[in-house]
C-alpha positions in Angstrom: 0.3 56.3 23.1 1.5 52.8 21.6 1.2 52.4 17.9 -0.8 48.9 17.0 0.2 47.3 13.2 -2.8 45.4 12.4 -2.0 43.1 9.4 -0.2 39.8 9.0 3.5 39.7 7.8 5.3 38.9 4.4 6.4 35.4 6.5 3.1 34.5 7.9 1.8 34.9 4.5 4.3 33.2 2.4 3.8 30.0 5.1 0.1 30.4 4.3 0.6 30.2 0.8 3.0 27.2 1.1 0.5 25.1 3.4 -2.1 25.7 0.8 0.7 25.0 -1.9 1.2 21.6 -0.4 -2.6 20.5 0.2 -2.9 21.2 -3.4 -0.4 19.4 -5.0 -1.8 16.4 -2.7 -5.1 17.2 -3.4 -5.2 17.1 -6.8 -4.0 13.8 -7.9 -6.0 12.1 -5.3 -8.9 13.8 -6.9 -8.2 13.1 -10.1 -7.6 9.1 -9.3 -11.3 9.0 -7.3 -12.8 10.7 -10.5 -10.6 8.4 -12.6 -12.1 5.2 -10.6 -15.7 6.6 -10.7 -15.6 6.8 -13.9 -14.5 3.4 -14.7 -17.3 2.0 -12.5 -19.0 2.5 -16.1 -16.8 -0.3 -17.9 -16.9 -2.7 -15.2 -20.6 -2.7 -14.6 -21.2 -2.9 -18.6 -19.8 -6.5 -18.4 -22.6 -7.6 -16.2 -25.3 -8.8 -19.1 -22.2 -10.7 -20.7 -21.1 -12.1 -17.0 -24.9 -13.4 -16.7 -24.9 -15.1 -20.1 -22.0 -16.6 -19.7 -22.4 -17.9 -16.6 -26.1 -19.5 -17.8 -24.5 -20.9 -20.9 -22.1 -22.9 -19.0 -24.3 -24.1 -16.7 -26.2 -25.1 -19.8 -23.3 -26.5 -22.0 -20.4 -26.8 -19.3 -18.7 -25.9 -22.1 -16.8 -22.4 -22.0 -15.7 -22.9 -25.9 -19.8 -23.3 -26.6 -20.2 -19.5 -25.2 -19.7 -17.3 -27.9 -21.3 -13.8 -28.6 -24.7 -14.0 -29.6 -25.4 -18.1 -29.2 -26.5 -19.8 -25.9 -28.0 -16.8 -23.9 -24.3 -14.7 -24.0 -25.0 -11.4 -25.9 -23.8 -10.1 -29.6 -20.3 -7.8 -28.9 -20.1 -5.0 -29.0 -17.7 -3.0 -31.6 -17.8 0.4 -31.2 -20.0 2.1 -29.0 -23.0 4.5 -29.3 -20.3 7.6 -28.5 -22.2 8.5 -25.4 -20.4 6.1 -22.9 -17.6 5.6 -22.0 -17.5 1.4 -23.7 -15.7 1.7 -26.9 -16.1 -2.1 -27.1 -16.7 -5.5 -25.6 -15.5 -8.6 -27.2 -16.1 -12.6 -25.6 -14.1 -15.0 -27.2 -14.2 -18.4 -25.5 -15.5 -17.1 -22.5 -13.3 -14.6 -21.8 -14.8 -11.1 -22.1 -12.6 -7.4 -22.8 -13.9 -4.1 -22.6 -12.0 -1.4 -24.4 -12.3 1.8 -23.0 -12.7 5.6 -24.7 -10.4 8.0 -24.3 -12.3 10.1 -22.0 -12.2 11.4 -18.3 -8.5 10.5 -18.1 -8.9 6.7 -19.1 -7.1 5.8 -21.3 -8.2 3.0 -24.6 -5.0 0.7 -23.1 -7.1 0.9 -19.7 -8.9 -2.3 -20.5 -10.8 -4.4 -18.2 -10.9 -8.2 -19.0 -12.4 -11.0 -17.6 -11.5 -14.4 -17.4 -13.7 -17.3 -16.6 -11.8 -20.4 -14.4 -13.7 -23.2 -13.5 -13.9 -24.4 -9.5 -16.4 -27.4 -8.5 -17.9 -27.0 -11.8 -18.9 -23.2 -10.9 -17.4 -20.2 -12.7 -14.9 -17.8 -11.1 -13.8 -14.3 -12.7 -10.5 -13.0 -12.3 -10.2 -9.4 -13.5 -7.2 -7.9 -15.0 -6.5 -5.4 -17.8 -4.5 -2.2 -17.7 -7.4 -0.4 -15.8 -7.0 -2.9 -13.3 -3.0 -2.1 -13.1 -3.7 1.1 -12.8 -6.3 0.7 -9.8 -9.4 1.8 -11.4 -11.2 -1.4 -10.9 -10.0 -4.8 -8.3 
């Protein structure tokens, strides 16, 4: 009669362990960045009514200076949020509209998202930047 060991041994289980060891610790930052990034989706689609005004008011005016919150179409800023997003503010100042962040889901209030108006054939361009935008939350 042969004696059969059913069973896995102390190595095969310490290489399991290490496999799922190493997924995790890939895993979880990766994870964390997506629900980071979702997250900021919030921010960047909250400077669309602002975006829109702007863009009417200098079709208007073709003045950028002329574009200030609440006049010509652009909305009033806003300074401190309702508490239940994630905008702590938005401020326009010649055009040029910044959103300040909470601190919530990982973002942090330096995570900013600003963007700046440039004139091309008398059209209006955005370029984004901000640090949520160095940190690749938002392009």
């Amino acid at each position: 009669m042969r004696n059969y060991q059913y069973g896995f041994t102390l190595i095969e289980l310490l290489i399991a362990i290490a496999i799922v060891g190493v997924l995790t610790a890939v895993a979880i930052p990766s994870y964390q960045k997506y629900t980071r990034k979702a997250h900021y989706t919030e921010i960047v689609q909250a400077t669309a009514p602002f975006k829109l005004g702007i863009e009417e008011c200098f079709q208007l005016i073709d003045d950028l200076k002329s574009c200030q919150p609440g006049k010509n179409g652009v909305p009033k800023n806003i300074a401190s949020g309702d508490g239940t997003s994630l905008v702590d503010s938005i401020l326009v100042v010649d055009g040029v509209i910044t959103v300040t962040p909470r601190d919530q889901y990982g973002i942090k209030p330096t995570d900013t998202y600003i963007l700046t108006p440039a004139v091309k054939n008398n059209q209006l361009t955005w370029k984004s930047s901000g640090g949520g935008v160095d940190e690749g939350y938002a392009n």
